[in-house]
N, CA, C and O atoms as a printed pandas DataFrame, in Angstrom:
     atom_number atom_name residue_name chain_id  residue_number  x_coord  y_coord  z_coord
0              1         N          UNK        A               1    0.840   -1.171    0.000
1              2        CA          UNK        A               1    0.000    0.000    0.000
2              3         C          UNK        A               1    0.894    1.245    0.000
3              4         O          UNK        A               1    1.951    1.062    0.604
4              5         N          UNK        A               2    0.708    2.663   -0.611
5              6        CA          UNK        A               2    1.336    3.372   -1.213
6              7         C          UNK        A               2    0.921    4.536    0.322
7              8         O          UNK        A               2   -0.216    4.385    0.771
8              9         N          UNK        A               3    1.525    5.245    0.791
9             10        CA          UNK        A               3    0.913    6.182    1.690
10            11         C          UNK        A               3    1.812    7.471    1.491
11            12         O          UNK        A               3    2.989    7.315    1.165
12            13         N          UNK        A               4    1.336    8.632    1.662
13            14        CA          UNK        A               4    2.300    9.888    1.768
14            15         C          UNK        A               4    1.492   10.504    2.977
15            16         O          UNK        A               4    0.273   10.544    3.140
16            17         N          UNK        A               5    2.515   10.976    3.781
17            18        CA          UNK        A               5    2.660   11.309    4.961
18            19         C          UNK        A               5    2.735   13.036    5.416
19            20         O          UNK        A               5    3.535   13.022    6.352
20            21         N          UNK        A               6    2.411   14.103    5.261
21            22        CA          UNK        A               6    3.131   15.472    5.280
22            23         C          UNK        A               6    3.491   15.680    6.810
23            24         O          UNK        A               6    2.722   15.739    7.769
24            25         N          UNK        A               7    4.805   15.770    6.773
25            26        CA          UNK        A               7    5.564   15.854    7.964
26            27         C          UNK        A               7    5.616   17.475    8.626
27            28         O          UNK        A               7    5.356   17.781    9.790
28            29         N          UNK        A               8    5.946   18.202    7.741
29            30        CA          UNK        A               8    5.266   19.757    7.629
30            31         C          UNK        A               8    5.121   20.204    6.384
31            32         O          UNK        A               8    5.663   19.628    5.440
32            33         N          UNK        A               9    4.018   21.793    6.169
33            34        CA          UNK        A               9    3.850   21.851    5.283
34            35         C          UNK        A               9    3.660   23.820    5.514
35            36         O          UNK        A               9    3.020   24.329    6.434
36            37         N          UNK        A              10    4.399   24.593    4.422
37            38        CA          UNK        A              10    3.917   26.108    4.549
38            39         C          UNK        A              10    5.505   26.474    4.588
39            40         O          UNK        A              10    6.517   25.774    4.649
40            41         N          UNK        A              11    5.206   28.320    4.507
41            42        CA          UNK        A              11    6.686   28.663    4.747
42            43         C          UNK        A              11    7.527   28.675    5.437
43            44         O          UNK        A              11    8.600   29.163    5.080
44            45         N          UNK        A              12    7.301   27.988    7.046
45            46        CA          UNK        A              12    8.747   27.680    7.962
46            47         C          UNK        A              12    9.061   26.097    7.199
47            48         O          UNK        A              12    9.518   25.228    7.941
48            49         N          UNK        A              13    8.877   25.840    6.116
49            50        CA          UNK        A              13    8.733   24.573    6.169
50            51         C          UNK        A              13    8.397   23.331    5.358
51            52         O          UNK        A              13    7.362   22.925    5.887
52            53         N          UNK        A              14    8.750   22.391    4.223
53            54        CA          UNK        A              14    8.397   21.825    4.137
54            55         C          UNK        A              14    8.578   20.256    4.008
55            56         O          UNK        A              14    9.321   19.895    3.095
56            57         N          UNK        A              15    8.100   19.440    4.662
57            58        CA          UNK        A              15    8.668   17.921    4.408
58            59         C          UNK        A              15    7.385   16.843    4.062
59            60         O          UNK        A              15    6.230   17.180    4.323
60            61         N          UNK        A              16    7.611   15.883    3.619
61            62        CA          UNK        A              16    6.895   14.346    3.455
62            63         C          UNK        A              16    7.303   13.189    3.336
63            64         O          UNK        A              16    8.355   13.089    2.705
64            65         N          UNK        A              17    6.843   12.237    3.724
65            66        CA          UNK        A              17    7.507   10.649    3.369
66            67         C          UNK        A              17    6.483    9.892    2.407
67            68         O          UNK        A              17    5.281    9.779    2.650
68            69         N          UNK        A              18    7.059    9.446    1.407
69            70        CA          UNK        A              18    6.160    8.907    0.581
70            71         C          UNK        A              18    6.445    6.856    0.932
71            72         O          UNK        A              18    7.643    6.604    0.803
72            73         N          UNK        A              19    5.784    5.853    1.223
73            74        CA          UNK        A              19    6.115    4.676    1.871
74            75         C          UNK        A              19    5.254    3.569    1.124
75            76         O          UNK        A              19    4.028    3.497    1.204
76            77         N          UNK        A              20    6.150    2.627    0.309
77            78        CA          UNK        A              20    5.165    1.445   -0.142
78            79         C          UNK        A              20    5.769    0.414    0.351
79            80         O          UNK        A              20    6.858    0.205   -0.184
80            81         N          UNK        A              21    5.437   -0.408    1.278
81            82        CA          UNK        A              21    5.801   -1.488    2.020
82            83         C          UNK        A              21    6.994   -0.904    3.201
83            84         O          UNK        A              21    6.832   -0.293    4.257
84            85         N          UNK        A              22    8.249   -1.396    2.494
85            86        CA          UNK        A              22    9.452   -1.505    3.623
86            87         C          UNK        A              22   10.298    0.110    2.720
87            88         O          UNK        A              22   11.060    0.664    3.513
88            89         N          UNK        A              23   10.258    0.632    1.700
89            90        CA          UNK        A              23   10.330    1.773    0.757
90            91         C          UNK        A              23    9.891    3.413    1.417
91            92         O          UNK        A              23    8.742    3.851    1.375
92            93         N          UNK        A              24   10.583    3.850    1.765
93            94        CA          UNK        A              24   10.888    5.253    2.299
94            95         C          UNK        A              24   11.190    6.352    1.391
95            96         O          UNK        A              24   12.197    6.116    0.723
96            97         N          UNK        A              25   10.714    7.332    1.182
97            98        CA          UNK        A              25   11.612    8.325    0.165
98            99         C          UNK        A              25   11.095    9.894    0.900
99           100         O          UNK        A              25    9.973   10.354    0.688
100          101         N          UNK        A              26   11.694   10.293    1.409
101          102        CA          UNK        A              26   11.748   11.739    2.009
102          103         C          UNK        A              26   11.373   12.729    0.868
103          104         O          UNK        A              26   11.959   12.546   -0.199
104          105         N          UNK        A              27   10.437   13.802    0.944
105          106        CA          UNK        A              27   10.239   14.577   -0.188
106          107         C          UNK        A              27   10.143   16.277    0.102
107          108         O          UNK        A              27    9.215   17.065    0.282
108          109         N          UNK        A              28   11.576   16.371    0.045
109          110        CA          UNK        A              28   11.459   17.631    0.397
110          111         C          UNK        A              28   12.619   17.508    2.467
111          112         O          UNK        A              28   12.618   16.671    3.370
112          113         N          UNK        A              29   13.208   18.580    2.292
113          114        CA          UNK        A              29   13.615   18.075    4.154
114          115         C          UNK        A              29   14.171   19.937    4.585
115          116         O          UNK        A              29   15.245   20.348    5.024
116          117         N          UNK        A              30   12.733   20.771    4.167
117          118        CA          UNK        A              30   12.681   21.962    4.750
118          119         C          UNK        A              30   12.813   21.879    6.169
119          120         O          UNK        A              30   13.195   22.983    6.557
120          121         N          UNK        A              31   12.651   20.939    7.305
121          122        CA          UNK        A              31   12.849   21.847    8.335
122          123         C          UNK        A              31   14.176   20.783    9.215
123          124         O          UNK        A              31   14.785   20.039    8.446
124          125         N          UNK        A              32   14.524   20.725   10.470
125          126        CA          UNK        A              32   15.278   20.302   10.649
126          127         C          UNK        A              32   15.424   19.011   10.857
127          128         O          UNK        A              32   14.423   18.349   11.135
128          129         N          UNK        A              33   16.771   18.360   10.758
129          130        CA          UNK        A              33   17.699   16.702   10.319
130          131         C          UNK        A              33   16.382   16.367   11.690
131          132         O          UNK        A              33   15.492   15.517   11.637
132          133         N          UNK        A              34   16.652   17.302   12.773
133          134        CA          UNK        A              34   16.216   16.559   13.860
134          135         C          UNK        A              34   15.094   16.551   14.406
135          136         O          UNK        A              34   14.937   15.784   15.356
136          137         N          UNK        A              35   13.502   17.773   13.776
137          138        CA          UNK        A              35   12.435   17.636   13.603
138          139         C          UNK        A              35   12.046   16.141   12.380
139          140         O          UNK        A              35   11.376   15.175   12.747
140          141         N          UNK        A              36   12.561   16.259   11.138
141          142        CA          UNK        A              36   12.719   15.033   10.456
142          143         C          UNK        A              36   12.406   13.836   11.074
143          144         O          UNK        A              36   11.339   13.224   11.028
144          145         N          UNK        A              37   13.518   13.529   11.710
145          146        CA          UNK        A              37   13.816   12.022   12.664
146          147         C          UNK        A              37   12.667   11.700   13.689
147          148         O          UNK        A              37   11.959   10.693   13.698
148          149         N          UNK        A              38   12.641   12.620   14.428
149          150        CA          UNK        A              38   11.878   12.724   15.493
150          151         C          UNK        A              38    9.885   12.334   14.691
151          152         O          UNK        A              38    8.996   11.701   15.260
152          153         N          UNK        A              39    9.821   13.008   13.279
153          154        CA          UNK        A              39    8.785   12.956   12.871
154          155         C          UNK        A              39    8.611   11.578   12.373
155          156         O          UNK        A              39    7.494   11.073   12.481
156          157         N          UNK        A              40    9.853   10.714   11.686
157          158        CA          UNK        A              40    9.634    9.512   11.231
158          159         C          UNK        A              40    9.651    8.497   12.103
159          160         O          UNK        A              40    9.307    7.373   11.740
160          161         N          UNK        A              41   10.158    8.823   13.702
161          162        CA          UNK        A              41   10.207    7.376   14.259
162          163         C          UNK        A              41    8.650    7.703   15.135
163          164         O          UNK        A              41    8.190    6.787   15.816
164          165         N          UNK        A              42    8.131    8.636   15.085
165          166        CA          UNK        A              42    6.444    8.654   15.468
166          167         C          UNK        A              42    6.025    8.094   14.247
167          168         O          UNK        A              42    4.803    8.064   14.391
168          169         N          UNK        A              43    6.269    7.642   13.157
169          170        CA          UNK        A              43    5.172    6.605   12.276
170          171         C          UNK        A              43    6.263    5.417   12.246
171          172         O          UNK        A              43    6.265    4.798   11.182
172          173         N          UNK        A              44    7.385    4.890   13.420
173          174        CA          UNK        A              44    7.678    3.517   13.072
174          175         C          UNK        A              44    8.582    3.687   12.277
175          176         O          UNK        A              44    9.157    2.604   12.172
176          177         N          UNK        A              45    9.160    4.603   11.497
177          178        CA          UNK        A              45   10.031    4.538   10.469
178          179         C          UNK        A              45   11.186    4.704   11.282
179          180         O          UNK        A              45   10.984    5.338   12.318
180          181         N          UNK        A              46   12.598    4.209   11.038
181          182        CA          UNK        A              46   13.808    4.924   11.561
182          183         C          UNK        A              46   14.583    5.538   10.209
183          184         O          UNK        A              46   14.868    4.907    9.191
184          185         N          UNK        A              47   14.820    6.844   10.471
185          186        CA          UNK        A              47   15.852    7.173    9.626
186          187         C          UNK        A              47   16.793    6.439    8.763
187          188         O          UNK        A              47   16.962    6.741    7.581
188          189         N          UNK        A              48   17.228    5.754    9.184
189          190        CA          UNK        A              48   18.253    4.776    8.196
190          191         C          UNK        A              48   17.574    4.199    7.130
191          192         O          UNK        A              48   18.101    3.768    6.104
192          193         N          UNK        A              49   16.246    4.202    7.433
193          194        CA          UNK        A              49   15.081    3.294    6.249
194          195         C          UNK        A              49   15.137    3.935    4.896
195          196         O          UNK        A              49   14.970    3.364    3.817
196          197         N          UNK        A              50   15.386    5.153    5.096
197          198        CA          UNK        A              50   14.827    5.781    4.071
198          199         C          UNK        A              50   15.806    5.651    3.112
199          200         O          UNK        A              50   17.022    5.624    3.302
200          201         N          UNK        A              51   14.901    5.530    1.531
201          202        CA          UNK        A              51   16.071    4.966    0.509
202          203         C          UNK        A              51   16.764    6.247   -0.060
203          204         O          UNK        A              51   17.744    6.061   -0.781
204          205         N          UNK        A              52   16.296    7.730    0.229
205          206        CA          UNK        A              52   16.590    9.129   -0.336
206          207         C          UNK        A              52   15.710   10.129    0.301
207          208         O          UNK        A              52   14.921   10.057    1.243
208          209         N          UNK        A              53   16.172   11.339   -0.699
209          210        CA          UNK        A              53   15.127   12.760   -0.522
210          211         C          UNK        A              53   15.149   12.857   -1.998
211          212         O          UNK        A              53   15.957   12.617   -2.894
212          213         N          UNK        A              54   13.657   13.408   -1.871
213          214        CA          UNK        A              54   13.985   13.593   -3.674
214          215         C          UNK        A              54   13.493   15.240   -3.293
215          216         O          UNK        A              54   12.881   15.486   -2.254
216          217         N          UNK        A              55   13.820   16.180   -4.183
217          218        CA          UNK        A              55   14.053   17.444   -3.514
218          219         C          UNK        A              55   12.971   18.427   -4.790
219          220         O          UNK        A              55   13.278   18.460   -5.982
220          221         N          UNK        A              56   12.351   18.785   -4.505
221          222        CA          UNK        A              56   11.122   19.632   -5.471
222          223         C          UNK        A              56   12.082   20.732   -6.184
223          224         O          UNK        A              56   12.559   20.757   -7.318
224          225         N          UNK        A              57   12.183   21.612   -5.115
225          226        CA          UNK        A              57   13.085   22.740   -5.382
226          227         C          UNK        A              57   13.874   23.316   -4.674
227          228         O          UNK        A              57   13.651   23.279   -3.464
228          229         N          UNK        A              58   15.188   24.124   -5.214
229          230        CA          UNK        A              58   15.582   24.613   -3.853
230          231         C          UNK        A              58   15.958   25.853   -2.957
231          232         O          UNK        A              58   16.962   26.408   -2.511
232          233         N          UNK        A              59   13.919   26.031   -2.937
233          234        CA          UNK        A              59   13.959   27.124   -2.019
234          235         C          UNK        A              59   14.253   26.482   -0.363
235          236         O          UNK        A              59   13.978   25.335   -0.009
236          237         N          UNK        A              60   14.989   27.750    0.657
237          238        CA          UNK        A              60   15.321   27.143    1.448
238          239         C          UNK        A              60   14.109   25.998    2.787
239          240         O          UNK        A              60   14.239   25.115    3.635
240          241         N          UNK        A              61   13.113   26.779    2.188
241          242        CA          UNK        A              61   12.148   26.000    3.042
242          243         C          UNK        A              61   11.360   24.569    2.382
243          244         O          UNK        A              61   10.234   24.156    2.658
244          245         N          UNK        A              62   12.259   24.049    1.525
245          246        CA          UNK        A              62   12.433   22.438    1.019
246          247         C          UNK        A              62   13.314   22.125    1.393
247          248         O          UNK        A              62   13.307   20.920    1.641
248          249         N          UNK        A              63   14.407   22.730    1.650
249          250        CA          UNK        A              63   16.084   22.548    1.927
250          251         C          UNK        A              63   16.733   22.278    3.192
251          252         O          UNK        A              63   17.558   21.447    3.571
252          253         N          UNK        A              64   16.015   23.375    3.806
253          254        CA          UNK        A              64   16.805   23.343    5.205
254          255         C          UNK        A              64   17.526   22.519    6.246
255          256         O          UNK        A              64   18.436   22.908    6.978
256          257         N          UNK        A              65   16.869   21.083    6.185
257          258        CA          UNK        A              65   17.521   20.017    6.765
258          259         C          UNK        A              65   18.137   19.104    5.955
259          260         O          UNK        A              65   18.193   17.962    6.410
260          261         N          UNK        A              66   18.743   19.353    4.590
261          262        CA          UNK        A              66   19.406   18.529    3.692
262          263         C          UNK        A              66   20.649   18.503    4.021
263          264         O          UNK        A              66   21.070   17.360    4.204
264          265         N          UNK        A              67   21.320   19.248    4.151
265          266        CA          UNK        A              67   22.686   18.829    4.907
266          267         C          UNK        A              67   23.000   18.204    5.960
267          268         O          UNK        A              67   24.133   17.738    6.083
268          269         N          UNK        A              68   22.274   18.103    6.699
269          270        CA          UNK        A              68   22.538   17.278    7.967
270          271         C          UNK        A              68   21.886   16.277    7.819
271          272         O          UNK        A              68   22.122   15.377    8.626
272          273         N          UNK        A              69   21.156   16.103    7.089
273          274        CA          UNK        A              69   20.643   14.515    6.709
274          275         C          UNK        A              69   21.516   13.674    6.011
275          276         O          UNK        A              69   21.695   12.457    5.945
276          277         N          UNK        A              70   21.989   14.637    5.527
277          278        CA          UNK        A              70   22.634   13.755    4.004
278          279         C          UNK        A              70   23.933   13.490    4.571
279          280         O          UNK        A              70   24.414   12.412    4.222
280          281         N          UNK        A              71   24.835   14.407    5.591
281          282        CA          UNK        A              71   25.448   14.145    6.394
282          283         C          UNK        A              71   25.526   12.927    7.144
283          284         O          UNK        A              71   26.381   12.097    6.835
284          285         N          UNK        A              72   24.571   12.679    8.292
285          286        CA          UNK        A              72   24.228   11.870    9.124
286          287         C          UNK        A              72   23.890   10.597    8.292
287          288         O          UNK        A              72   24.442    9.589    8.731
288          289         N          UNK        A              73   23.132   10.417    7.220
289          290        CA          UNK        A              73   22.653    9.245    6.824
290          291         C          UNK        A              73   23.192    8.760    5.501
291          292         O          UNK        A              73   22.873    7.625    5.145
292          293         N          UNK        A              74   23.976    9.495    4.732
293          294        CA          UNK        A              74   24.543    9.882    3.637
294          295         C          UNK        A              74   23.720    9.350    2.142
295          296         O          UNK        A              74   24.213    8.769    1.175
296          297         N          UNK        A              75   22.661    9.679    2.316
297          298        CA          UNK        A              75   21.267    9.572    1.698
298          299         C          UNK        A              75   21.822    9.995    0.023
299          300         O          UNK        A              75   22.827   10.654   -0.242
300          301         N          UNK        A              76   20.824    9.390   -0.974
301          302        CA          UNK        A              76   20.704    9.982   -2.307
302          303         C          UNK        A              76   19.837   10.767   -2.360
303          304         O          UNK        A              76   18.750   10.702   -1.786
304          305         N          UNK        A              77   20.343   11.833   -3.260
305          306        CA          UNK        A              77   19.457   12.910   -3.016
306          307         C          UNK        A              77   18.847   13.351   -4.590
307          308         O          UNK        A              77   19.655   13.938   -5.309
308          309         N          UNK        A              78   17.770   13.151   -5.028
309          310        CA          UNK        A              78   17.232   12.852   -6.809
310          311         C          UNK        A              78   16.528   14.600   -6.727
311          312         O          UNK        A              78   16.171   15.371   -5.837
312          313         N          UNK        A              79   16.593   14.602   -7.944
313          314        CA          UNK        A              79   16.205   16.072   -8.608
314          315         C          UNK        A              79   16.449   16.026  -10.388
315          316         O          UNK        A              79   16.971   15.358  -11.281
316          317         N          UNK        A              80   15.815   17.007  -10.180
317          318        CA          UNK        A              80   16.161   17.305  -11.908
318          319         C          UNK        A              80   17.902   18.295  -11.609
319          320         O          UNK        A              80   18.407   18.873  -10.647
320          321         N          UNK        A              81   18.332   18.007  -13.142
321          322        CA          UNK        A              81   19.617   18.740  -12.609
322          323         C          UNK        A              81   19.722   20.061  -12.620
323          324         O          UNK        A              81   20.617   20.655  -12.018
324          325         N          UNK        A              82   18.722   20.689  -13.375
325          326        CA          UNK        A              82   19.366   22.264  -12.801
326          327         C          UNK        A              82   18.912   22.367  -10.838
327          328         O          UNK        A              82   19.613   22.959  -10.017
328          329         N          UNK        A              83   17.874   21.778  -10.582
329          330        CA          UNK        A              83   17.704   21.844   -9.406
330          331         C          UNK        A              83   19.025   21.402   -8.286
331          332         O          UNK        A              83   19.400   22.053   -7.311
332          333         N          UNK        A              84   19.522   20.186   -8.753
333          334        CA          UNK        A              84   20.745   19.429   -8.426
334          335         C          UNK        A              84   21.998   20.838   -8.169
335          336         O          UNK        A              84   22.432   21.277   -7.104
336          337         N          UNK        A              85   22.331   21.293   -9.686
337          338        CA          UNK        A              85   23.116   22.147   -9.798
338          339         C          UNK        A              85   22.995   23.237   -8.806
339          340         O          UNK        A              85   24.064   23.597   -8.312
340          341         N          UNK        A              86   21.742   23.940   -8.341
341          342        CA          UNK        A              86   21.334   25.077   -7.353
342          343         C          UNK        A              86   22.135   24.579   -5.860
343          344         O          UNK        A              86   22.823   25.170   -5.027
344          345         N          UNK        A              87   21.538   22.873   -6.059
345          346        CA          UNK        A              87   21.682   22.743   -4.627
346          347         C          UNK        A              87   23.449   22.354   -4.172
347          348         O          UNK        A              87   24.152   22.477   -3.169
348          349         N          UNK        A              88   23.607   21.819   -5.608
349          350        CA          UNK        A              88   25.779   21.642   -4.918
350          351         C          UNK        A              88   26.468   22.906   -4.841
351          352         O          UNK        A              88   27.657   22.984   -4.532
352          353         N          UNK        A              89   25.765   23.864   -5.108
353          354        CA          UNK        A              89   26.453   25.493   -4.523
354          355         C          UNK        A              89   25.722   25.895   -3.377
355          356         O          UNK        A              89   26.205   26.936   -2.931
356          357         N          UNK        A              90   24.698   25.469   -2.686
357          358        CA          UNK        A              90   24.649   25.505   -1.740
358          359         C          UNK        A              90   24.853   24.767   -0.493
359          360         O          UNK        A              90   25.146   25.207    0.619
360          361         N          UNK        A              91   24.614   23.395   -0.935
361          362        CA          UNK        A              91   24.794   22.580    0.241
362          363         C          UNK        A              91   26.296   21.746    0.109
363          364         O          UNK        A              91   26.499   21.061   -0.894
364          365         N          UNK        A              92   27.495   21.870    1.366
365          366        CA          UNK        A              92   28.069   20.917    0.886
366          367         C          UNK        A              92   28.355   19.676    0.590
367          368         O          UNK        A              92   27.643   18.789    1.060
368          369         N          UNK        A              93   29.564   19.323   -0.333
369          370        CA          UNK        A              93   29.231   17.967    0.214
370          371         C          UNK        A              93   28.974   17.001   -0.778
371          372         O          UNK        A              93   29.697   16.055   -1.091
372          373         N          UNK        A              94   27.233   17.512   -1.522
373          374        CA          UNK        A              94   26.440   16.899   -2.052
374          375         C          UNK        A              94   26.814   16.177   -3.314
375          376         O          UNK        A              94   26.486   14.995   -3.411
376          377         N          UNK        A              95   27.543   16.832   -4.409
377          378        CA          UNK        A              95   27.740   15.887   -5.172
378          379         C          UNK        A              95   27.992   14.444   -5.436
379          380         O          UNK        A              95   27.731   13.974   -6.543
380          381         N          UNK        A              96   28.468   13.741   -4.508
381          382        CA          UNK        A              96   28.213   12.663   -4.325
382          383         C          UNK        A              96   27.479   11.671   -4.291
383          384         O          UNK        A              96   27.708   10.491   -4.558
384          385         N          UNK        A              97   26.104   12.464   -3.772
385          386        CA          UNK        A              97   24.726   11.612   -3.584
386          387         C          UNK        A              97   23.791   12.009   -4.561
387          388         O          UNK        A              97   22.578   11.801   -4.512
388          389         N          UNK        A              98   24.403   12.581   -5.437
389          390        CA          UNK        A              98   23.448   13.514   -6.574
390          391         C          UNK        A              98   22.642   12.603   -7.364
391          392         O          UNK        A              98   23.147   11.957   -8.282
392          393         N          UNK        A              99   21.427   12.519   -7.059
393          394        CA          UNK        A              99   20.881   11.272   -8.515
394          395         C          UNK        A              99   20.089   12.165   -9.502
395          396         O          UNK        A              99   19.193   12.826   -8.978
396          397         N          UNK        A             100   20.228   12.276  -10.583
397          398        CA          UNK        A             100   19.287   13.369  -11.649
398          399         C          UNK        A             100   18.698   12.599  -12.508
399          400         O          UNK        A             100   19.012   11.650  -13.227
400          401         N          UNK        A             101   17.578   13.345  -12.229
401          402        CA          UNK        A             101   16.316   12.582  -13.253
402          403         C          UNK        A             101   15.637   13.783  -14.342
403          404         O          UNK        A             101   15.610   14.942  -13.926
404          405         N          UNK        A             102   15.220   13.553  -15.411
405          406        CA          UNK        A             102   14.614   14.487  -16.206
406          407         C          UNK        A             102   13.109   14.849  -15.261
407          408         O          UNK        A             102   12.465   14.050  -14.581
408          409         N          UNK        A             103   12.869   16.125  -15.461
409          410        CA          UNK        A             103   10.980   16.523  -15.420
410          411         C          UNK        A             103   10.450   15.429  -16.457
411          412         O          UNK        A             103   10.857   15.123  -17.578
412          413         N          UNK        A             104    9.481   14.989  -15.740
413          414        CA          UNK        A             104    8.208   14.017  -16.292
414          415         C          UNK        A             104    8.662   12.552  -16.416
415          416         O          UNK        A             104    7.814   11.738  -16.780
416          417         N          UNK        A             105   10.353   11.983  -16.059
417          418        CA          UNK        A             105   10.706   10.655  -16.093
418          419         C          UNK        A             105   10.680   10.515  -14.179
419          420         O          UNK        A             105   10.864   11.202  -13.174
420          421         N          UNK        A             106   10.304    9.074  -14.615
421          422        CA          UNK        A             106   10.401    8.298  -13.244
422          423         C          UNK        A             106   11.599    7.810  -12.921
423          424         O          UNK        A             106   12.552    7.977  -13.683
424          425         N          UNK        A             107   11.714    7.175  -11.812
425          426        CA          UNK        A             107   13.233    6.890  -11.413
426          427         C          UNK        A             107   12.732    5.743   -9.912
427          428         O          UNK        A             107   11.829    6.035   -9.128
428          429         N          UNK        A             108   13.548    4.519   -9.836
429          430        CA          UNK        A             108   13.179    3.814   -9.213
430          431         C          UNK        A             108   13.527    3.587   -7.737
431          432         O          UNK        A             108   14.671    3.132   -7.726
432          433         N          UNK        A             109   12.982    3.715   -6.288
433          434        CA          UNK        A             109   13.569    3.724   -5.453
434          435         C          UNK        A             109   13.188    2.442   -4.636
435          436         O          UNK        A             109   12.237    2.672   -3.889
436          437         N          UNK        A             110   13.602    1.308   -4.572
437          438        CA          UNK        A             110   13.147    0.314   -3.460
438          439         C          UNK        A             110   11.461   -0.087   -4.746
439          440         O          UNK        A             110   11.480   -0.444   -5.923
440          441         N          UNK        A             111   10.264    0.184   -3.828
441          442        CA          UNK        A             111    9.382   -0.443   -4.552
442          443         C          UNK        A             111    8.210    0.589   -4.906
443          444         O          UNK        A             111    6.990    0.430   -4.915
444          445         N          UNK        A             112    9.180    1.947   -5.259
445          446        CA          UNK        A             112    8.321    3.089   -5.516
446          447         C          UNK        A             112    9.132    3.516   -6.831
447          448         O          UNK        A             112   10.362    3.525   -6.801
448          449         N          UNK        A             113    8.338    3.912   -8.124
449          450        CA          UNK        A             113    8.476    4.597   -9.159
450          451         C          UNK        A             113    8.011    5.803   -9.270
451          452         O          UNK        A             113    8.175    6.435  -10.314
């Protein structure tokens, strides 16, 4: 079963977990690594589960807890690439975990497309 979750939502803020079975994907990680965590192990999830963030855009209130996530868990982090590109001048680090996908293609995570 497919569920999305909004963890927060508005301008201090935005996060979600999208979950099909044992499949985690963070969407968006506007507010903090440690509001995040705290929000996923109240639905059972632990942090380590999660297979990524896939990142909308990157204003800072999608953003804000991407570095210390990606830090701490050293997560893939999917976008289209100019979005990608915005975010490796801002966040460090990141190139590494960079996964880029075109607008309108899917991309496979665990047992979510």
């Amino acid at each position: 079963m497919l569920t999305y979750t909004t963890l927060a939502s508005g301008s201090s803020g935005n996060c979600a977990v999208v979950s099909c079975g044992d499949t985690h994907l963070l969407v968006d990680a506007g507010i903090s690594a440690r509001r995040i965590t705290v929000a996923l192990k109240s639905l059972g999830i632990a942090p380590k589960e999660l297979g990524g963030v896939l990142i909308t855009h990157e204003h800072s209130d999608h953003i804000s807890g991407l570095a210390t996530l990606v830090k701490q868990l050293g997560l893939p982090v999917y976008a289209t690439t100019p979005t990608l590109e915005q975010l490796c001048c801002r966040v460090p680090l990141l190139e590494h975990s960079c996964r880029a996908f075109a607008p309108g293609d899917g991309f496979p995570v665990g047992a979510l497309w």
